[in-house]
VODREN-95686 format. One record per atom (N, C-alpha, C): residue number from 1; residue in three letters; chain; atom name; x, y, z. Coordinates in Angstrom, 3 decimals, m for minus. Layout:
% VODREN-95686
<pt zaro="NUM" votor="ala" bake="A" mipa="CA" c1="X" c2="Y" c3="Z"/>
...
% end
This chain:
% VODREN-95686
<pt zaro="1" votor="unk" bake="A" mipa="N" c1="1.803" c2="0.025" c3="m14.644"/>
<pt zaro="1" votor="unk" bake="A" mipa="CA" c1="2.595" c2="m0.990" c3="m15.303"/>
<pt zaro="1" votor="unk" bake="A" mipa="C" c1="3.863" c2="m1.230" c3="m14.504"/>
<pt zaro="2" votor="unk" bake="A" mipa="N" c1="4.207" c2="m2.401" c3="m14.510"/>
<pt zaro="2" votor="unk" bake="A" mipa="CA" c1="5.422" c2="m2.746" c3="m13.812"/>
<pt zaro="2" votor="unk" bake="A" mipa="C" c1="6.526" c2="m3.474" c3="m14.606"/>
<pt zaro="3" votor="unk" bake="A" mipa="N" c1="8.038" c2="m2.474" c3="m14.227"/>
<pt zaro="3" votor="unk" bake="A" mipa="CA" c1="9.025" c2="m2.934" c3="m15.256"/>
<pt zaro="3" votor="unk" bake="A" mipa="C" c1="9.836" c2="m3.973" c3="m14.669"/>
<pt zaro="4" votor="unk" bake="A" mipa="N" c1="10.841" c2="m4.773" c3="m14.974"/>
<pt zaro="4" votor="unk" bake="A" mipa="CA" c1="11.501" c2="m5.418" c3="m14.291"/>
<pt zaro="4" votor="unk" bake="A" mipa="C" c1="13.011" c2="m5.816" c3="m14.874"/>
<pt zaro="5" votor="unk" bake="A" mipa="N" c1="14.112" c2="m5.455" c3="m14.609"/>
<pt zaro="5" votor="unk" bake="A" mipa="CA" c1="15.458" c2="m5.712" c3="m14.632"/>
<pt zaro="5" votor="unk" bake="A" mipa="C" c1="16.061" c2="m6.551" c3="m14.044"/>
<pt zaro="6" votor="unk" bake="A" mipa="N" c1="16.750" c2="m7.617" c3="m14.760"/>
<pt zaro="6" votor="unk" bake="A" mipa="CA" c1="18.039" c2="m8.551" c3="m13.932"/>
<pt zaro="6" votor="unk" bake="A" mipa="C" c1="19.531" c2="m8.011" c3="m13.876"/>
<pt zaro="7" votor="unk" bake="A" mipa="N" c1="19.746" c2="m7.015" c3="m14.826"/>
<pt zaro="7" votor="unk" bake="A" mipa="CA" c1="20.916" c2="m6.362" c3="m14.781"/>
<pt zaro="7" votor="unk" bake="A" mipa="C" c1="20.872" c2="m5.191" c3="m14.002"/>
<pt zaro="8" votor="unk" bake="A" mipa="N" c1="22.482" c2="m5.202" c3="m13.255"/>
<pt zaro="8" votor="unk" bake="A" mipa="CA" c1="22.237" c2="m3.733" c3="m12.322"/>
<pt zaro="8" votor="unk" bake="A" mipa="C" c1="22.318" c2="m2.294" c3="m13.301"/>
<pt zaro="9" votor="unk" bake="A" mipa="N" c1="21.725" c2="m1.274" c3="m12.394"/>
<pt zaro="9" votor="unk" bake="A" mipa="CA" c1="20.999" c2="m0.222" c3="m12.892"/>
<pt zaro="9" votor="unk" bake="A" mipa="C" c1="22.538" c2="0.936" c3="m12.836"/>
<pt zaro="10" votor="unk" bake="A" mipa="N" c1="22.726" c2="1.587" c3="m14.143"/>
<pt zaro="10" votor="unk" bake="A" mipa="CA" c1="23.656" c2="2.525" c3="m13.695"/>
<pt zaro="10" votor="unk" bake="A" mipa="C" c1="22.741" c2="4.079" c3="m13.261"/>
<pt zaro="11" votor="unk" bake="A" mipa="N" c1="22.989" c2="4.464" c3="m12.104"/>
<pt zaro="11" votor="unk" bake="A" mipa="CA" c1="22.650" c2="5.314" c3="m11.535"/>
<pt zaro="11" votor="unk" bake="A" mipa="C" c1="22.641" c2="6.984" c3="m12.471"/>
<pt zaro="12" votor="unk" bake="A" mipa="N" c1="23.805" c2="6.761" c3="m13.159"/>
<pt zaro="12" votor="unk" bake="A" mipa="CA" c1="24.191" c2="8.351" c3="m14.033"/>
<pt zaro="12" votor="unk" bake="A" mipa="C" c1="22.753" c2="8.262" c3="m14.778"/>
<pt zaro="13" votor="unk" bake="A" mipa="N" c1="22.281" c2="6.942" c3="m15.559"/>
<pt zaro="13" votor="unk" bake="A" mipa="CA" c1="21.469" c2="7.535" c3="m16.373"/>
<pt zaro="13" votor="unk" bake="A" mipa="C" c1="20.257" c2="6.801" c3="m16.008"/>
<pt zaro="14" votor="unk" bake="A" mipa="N" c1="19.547" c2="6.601" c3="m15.248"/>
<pt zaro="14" votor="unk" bake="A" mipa="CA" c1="18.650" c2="6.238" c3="m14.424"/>
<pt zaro="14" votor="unk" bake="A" mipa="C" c1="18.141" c2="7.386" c3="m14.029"/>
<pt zaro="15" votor="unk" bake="A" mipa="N" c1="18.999" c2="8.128" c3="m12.767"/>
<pt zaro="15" votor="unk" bake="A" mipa="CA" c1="18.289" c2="9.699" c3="m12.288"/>
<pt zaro="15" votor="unk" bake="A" mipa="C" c1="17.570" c2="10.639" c3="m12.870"/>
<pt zaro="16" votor="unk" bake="A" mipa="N" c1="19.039" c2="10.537" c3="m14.449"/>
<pt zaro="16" votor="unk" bake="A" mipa="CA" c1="18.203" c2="12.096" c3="m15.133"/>
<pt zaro="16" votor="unk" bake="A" mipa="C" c1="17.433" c2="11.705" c3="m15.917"/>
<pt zaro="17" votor="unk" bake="A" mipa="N" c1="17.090" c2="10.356" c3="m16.398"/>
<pt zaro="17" votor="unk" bake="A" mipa="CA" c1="16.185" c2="9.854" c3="m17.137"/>
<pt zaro="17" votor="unk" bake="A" mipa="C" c1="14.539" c2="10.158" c3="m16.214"/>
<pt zaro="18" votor="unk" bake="A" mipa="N" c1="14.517" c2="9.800" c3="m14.824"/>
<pt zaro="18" votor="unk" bake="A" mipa="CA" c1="13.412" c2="9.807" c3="m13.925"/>
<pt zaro="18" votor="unk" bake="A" mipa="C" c1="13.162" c2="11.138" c3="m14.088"/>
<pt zaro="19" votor="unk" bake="A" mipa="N" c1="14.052" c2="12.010" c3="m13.553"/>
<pt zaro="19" votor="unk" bake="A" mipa="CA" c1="14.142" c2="13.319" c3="m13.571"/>
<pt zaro="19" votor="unk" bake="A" mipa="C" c1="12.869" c2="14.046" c3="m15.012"/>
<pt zaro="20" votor="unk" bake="A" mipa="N" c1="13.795" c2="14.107" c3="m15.877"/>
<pt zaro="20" votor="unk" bake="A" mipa="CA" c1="13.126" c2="14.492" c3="m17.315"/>
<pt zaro="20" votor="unk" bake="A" mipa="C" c1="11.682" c2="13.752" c3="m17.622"/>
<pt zaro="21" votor="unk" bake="A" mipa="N" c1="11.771" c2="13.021" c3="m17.113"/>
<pt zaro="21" votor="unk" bake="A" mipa="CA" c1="10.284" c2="11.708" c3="m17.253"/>
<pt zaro="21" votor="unk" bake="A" mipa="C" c1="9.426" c2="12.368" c3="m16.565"/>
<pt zaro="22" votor="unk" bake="A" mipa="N" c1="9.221" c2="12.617" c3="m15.344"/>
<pt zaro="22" votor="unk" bake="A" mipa="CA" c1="8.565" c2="12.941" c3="m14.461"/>
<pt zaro="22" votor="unk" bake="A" mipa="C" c1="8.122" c2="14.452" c3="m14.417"/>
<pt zaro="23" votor="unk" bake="A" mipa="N" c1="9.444" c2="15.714" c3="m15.250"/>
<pt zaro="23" votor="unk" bake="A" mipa="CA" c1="8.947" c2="16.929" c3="m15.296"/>
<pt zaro="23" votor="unk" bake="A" mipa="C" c1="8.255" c2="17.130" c3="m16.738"/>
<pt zaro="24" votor="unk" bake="A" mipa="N" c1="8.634" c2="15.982" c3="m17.649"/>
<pt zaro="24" votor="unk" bake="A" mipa="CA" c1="7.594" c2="16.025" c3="m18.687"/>
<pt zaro="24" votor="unk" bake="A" mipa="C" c1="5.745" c2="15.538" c3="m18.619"/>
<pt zaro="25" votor="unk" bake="A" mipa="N" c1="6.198" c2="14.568" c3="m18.252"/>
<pt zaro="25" votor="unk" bake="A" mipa="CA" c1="4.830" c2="13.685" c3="m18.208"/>
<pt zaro="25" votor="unk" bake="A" mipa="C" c1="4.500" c2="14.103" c3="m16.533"/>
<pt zaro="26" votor="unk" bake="A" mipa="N" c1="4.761" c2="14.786" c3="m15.690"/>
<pt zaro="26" votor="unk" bake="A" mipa="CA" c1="4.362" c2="14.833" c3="m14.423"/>
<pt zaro="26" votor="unk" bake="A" mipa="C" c1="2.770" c2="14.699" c3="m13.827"/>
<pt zaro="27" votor="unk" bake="A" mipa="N" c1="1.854" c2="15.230" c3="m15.032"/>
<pt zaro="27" votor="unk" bake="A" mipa="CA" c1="0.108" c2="15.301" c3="m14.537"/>
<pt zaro="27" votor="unk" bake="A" mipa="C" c1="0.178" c2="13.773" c3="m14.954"/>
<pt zaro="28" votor="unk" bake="A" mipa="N" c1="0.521" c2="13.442" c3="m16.030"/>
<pt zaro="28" votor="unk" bake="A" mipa="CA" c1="m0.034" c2="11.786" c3="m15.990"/>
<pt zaro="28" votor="unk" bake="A" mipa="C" c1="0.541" c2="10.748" c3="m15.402"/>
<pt zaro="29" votor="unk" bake="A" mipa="N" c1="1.482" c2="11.243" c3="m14.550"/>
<pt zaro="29" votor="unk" bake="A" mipa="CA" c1="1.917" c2="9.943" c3="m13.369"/>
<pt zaro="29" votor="unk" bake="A" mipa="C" c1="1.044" c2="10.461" c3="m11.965"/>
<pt zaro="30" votor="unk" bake="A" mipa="N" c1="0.394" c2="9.776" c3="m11.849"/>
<pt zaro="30" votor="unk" bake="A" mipa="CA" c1="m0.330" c2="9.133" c3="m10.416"/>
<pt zaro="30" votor="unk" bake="A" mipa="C" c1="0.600" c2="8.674" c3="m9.458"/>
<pt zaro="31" votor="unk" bake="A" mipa="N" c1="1.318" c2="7.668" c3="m9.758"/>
<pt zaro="31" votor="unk" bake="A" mipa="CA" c1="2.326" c2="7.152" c3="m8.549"/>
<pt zaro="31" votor="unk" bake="A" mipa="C" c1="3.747" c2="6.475" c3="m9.120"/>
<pt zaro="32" votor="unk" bake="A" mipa="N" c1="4.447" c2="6.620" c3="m8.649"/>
<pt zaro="32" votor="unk" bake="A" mipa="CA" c1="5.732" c2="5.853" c3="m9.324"/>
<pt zaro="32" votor="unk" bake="A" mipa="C" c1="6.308" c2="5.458" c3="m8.046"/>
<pt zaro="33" votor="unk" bake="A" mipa="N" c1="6.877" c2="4.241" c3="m8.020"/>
<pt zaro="33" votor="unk" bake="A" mipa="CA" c1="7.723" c2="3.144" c3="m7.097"/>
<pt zaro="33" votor="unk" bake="A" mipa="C" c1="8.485" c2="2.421" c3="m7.596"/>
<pt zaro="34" votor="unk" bake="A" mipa="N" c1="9.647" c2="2.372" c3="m6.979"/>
<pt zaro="34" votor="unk" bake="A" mipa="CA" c1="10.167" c2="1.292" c3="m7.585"/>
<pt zaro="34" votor="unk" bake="A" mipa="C" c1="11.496" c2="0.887" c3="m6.655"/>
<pt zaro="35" votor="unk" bake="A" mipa="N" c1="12.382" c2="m0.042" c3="m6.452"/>
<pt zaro="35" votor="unk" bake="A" mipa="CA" c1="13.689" c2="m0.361" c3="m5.981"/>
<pt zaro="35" votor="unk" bake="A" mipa="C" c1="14.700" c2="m0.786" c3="m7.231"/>
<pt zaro="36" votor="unk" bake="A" mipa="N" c1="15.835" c2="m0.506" c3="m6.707"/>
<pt zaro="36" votor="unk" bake="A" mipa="CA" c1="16.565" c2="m0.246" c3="m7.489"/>
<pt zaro="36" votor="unk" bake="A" mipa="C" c1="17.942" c2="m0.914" c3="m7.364"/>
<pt zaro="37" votor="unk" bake="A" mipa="N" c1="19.083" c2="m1.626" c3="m7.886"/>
<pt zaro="37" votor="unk" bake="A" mipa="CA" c1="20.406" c2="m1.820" c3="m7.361"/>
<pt zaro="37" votor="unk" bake="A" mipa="C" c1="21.133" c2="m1.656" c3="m8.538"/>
<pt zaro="38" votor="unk" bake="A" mipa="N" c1="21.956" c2="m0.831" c3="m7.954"/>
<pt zaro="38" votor="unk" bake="A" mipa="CA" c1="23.157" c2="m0.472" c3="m8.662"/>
<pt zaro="38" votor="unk" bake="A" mipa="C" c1="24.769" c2="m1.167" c3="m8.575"/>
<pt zaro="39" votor="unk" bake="A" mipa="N" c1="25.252" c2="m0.577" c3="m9.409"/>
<pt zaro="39" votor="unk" bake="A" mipa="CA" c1="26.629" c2="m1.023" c3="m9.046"/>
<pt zaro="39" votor="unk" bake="A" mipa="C" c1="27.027" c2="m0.638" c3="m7.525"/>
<pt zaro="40" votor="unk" bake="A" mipa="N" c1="28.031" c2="m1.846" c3="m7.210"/>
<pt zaro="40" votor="unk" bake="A" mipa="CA" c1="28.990" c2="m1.610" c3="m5.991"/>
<pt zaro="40" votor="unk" bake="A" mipa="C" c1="28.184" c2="m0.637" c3="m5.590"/>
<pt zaro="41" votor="unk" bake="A" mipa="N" c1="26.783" c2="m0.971" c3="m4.900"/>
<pt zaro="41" votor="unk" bake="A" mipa="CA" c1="26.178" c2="m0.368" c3="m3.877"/>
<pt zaro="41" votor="unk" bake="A" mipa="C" c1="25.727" c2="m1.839" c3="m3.114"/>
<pt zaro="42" votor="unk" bake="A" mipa="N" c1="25.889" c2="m1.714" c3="m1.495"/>
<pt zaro="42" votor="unk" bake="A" mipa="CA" c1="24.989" c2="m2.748" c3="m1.170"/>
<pt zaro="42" votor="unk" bake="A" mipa="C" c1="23.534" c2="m2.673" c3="m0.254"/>
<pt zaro="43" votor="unk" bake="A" mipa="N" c1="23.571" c2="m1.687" c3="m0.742"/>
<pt zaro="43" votor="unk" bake="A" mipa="CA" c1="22.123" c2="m0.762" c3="m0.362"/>
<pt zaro="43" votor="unk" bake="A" mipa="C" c1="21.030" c2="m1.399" c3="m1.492"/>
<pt zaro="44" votor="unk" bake="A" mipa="N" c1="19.874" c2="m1.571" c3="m1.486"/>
<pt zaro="44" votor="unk" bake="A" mipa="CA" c1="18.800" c2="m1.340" c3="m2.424"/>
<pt zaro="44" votor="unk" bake="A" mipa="C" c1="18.473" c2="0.252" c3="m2.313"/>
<pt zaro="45" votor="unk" bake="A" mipa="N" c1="18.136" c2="0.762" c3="m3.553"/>
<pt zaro="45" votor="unk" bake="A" mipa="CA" c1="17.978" c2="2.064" c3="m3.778"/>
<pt zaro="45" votor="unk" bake="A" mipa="C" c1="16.356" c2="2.355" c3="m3.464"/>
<pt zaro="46" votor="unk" bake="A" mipa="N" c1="15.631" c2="2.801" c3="m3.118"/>
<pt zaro="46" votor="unk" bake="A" mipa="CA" c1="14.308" c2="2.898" c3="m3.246"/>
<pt zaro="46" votor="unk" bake="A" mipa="C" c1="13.613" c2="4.708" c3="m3.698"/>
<pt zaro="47" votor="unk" bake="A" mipa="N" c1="13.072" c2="4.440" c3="m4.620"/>
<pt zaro="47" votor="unk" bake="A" mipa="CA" c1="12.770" c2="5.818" c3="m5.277"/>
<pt zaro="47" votor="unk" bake="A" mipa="C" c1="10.993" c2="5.478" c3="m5.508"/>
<pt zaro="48" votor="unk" bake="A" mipa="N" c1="10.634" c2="6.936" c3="m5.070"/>
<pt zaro="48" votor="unk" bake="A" mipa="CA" c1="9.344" c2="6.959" c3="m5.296"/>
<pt zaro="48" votor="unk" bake="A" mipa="C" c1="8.871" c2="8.325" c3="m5.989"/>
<pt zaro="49" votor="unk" bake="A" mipa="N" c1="7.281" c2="8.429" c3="m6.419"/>
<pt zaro="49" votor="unk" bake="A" mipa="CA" c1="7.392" c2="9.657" c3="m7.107"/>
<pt zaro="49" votor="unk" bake="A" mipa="C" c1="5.798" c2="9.969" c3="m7.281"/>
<pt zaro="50" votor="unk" bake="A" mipa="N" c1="5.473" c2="10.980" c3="m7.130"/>
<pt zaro="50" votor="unk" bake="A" mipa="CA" c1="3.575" c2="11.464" c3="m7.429"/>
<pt zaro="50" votor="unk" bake="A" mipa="C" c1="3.939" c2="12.950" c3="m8.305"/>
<pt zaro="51" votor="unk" bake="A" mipa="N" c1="3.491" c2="12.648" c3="m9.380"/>
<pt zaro="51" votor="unk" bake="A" mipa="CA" c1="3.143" c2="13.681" c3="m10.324"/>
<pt zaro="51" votor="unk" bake="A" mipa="C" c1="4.487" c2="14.480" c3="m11.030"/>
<pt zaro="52" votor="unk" bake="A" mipa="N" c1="5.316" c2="15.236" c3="m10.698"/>
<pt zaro="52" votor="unk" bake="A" mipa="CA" c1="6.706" c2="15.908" c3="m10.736"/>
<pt zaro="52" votor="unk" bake="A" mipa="C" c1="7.252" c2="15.786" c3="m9.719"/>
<pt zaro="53" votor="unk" bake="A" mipa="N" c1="7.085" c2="15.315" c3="m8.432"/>
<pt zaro="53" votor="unk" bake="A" mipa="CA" c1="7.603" c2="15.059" c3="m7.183"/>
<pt zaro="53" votor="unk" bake="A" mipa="C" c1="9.029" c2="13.812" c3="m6.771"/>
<pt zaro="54" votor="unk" bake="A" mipa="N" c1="10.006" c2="13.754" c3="m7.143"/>
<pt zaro="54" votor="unk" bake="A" mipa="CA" c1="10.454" c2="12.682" c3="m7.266"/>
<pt zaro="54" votor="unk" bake="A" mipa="C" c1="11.374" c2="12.109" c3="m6.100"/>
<pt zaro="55" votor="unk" bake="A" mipa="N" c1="11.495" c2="11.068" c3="m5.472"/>
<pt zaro="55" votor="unk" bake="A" mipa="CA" c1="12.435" c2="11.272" c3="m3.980"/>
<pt zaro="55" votor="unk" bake="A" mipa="C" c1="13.076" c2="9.770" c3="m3.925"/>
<pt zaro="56" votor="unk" bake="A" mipa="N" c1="14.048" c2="9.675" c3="m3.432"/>
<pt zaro="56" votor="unk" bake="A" mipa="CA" c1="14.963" c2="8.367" c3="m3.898"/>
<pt zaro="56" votor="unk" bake="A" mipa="C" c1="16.261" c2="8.453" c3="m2.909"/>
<pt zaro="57" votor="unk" bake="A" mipa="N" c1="16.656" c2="7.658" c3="m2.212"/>
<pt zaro="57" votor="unk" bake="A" mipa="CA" c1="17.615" c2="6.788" c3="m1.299"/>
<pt zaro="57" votor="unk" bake="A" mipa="C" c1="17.769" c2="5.746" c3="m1.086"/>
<pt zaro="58" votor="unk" bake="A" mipa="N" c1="19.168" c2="5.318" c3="m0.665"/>
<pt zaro="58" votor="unk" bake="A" mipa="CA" c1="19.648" c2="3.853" c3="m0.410"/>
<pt zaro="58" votor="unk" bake="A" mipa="C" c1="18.959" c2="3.668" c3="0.939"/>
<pt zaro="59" votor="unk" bake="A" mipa="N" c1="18.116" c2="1.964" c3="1.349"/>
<pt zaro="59" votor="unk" bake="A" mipa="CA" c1="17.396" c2="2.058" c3="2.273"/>
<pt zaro="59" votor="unk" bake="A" mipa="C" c1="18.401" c2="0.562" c3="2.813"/>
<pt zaro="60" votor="unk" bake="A" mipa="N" c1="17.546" c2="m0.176" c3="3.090"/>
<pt zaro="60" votor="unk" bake="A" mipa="CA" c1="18.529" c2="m1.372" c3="3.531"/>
<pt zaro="60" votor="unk" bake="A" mipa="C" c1="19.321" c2="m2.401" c3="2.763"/>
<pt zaro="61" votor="unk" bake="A" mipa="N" c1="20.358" c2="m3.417" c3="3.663"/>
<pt zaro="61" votor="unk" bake="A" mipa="CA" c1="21.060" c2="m3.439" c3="2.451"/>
<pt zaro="61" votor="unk" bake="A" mipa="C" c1="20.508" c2="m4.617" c3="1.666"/>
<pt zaro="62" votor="unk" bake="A" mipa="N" c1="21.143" c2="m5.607" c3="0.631"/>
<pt zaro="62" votor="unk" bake="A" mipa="CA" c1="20.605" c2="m6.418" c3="0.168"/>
<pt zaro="62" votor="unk" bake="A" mipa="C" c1="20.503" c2="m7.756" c3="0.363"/>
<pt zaro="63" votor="unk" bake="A" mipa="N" c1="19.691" c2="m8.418" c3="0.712"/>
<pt zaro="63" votor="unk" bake="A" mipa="CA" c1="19.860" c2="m9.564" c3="2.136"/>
<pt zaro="63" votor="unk" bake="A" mipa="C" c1="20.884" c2="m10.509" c3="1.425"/>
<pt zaro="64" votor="unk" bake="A" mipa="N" c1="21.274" c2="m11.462" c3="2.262"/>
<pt zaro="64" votor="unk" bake="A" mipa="CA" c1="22.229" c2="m12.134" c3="1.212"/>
<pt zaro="64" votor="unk" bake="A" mipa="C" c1="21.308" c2="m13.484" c3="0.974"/>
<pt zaro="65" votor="unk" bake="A" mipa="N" c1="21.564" c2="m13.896" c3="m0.266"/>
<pt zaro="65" votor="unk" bake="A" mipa="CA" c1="21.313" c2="m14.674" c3="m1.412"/>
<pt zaro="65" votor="unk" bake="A" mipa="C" c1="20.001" c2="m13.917" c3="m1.981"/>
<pt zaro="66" votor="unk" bake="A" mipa="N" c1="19.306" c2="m12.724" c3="m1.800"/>
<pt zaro="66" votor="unk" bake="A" mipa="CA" c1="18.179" c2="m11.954" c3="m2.498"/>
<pt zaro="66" votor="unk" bake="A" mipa="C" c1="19.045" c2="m11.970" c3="m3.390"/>
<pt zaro="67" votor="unk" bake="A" mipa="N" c1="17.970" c2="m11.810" c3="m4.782"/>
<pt zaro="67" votor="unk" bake="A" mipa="CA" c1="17.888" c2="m11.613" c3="m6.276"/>
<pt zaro="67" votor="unk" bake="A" mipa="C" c1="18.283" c2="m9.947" c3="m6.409"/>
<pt zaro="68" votor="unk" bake="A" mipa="N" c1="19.618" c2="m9.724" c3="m7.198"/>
<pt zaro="68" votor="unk" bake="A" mipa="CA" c1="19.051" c2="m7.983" c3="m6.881"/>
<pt zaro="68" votor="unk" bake="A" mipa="C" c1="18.759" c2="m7.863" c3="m8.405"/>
<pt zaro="69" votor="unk" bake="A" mipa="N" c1="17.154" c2="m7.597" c3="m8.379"/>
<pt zaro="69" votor="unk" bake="A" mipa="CA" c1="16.350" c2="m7.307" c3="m9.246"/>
<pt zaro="69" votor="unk" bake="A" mipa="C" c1="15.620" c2="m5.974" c3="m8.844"/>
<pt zaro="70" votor="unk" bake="A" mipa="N" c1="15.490" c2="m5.483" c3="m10.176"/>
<pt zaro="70" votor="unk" bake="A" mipa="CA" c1="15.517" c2="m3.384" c3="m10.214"/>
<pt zaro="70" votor="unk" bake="A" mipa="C" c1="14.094" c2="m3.528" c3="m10.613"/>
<pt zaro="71" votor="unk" bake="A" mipa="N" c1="13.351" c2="m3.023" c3="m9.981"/>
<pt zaro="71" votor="unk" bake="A" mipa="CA" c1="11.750" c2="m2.978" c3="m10.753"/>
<pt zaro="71" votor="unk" bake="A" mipa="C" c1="11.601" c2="m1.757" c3="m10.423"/>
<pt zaro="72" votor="unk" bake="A" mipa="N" c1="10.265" c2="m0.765" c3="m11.429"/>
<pt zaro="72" votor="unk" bake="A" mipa="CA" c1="10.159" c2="0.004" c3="m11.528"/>
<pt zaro="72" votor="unk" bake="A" mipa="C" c1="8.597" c2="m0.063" c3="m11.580"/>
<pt zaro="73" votor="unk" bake="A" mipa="N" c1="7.715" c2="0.977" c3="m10.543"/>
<pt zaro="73" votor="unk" bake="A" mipa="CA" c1="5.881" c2="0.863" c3="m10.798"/>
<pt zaro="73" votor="unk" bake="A" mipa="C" c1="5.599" c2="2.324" c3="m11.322"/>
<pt zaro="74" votor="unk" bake="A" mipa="N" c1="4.655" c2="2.036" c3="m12.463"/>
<pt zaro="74" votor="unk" bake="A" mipa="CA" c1="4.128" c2="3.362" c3="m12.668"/>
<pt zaro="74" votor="unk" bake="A" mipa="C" c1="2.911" c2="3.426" c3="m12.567"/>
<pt zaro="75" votor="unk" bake="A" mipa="N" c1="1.985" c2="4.115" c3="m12.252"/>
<pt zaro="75" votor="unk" bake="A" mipa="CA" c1="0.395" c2="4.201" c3="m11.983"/>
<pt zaro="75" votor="unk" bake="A" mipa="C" c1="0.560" c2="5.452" c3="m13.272"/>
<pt zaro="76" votor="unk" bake="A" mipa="N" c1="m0.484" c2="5.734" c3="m13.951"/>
<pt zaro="76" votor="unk" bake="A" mipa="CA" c1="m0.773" c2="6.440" c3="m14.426"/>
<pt zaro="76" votor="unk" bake="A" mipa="C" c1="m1.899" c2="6.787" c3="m15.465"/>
<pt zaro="77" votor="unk" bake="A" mipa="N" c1="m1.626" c2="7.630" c3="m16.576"/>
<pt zaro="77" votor="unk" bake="A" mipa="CA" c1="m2.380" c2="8.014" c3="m17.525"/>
<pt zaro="77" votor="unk" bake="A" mipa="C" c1="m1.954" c2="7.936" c3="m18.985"/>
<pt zaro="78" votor="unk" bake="A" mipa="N" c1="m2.338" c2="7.821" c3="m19.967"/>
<pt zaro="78" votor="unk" bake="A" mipa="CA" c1="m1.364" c2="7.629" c3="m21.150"/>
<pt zaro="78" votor="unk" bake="A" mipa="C" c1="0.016" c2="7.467" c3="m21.469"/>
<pt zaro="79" votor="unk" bake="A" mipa="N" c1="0.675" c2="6.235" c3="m20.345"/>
<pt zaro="79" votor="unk" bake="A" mipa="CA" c1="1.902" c2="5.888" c3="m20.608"/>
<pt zaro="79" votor="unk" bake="A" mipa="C" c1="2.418" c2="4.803" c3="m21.547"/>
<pt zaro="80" votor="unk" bake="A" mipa="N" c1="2.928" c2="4.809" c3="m22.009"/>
<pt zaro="80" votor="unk" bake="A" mipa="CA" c1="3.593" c2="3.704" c3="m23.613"/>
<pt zaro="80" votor="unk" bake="A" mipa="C" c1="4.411" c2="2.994" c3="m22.694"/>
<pt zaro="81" votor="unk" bake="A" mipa="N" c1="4.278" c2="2.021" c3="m22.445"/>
<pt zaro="81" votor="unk" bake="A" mipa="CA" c1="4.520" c2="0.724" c3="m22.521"/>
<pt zaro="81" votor="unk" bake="A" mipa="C" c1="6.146" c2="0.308" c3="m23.085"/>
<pt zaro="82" votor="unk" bake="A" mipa="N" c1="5.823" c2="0.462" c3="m24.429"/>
<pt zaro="82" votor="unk" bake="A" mipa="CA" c1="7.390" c2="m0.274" c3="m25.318"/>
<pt zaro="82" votor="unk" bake="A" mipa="C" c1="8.433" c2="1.099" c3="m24.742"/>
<pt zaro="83" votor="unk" bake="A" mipa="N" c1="7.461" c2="2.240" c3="m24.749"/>
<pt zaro="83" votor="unk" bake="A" mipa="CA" c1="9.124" c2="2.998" c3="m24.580"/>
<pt zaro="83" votor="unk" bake="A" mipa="C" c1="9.285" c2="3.493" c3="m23.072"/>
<pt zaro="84" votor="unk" bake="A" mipa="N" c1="8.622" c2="3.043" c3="m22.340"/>
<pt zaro="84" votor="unk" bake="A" mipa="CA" c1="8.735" c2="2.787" c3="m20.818"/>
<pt zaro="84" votor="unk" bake="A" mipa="C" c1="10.095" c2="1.694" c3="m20.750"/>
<pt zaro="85" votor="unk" bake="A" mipa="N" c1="9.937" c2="0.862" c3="m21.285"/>
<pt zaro="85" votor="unk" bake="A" mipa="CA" c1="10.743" c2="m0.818" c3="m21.353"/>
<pt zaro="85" votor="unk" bake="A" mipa="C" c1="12.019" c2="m0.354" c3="m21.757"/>
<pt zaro="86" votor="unk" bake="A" mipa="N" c1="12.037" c2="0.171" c3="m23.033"/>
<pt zaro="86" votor="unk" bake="A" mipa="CA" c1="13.006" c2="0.822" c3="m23.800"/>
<pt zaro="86" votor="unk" bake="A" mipa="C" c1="14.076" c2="1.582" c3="m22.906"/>
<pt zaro="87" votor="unk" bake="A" mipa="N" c1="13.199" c2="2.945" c3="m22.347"/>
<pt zaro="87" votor="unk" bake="A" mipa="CA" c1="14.145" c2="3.422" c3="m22.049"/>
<pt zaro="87" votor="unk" bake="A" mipa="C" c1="14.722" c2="3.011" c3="m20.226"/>
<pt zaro="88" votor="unk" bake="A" mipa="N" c1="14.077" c2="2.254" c3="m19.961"/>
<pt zaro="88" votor="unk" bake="A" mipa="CA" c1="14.160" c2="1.565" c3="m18.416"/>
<pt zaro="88" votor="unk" bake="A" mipa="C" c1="15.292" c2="0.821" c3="m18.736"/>
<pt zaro="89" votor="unk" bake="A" mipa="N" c1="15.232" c2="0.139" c3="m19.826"/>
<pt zaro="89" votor="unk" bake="A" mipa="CA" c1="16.444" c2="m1.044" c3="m20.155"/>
<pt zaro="89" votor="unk" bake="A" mipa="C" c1="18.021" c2="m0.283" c3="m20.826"/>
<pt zaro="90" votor="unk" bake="A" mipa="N" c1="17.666" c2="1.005" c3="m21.330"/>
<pt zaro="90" votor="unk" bake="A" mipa="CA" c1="18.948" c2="1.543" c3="m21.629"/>
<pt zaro="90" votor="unk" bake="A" mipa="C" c1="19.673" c2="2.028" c3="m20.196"/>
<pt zaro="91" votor="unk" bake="A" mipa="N" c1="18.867" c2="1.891" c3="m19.233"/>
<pt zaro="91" votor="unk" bake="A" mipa="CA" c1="19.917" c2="2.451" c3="m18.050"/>
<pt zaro="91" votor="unk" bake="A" mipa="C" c1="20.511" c2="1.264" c3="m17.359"/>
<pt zaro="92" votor="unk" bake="A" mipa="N" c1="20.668" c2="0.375" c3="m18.141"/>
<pt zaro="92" votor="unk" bake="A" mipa="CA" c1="21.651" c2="m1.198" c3="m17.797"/>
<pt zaro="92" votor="unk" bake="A" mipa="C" c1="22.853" c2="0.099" c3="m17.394"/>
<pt zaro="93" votor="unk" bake="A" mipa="N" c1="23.673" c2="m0.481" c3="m16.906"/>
<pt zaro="93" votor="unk" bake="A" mipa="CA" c1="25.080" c2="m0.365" c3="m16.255"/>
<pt zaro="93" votor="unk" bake="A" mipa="C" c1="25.787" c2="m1.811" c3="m17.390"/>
% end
């Protein structure tokens, strides 16, 4: 499933949200991807993730006039949907 944000992402609760996500549910994520922009960064963030494995850095910066839009991919196994959205959208900044 793929999430998608127009508002930038605050980083504080983004991480430990992935974090806790990933050491809970870790066998039923298959793959996680996603880019990311945060505040007063002009980096796109890019974070990826297989199973409990999670790895994430600022990669290039954000071209100018690009959309900085935060999407998030999950591959997996019995993942919910509404509270995927839910809690993806509480880490607005």
């Amino acid at each position: 499933m793929s999430l998608k944000s127009e508002k930038l992402i605050d980083p504080q609760k983004l991480l430990p949200w992935l974090n806790d996500f990933t050491q809970e549910r870790g066998p039923d994520i298959l793959r996680l991807k996603g880019i990311i922009a945060f505040p007063n960064e002009p980096k796109r963030f890019v974070v990826q993730g297989v199973h409990m494995i999670l790895d994430g850095d600022v990669q290039r910066d954000w071209k100018e006039g690009e959309a900085k839009v935060s999407r998030l991919v999950f591959i997996g196994r019995n993942l919910d949907r509404a509270e995927l959205e839910a809690k993806f959208a509480a880490c607005a900044a």
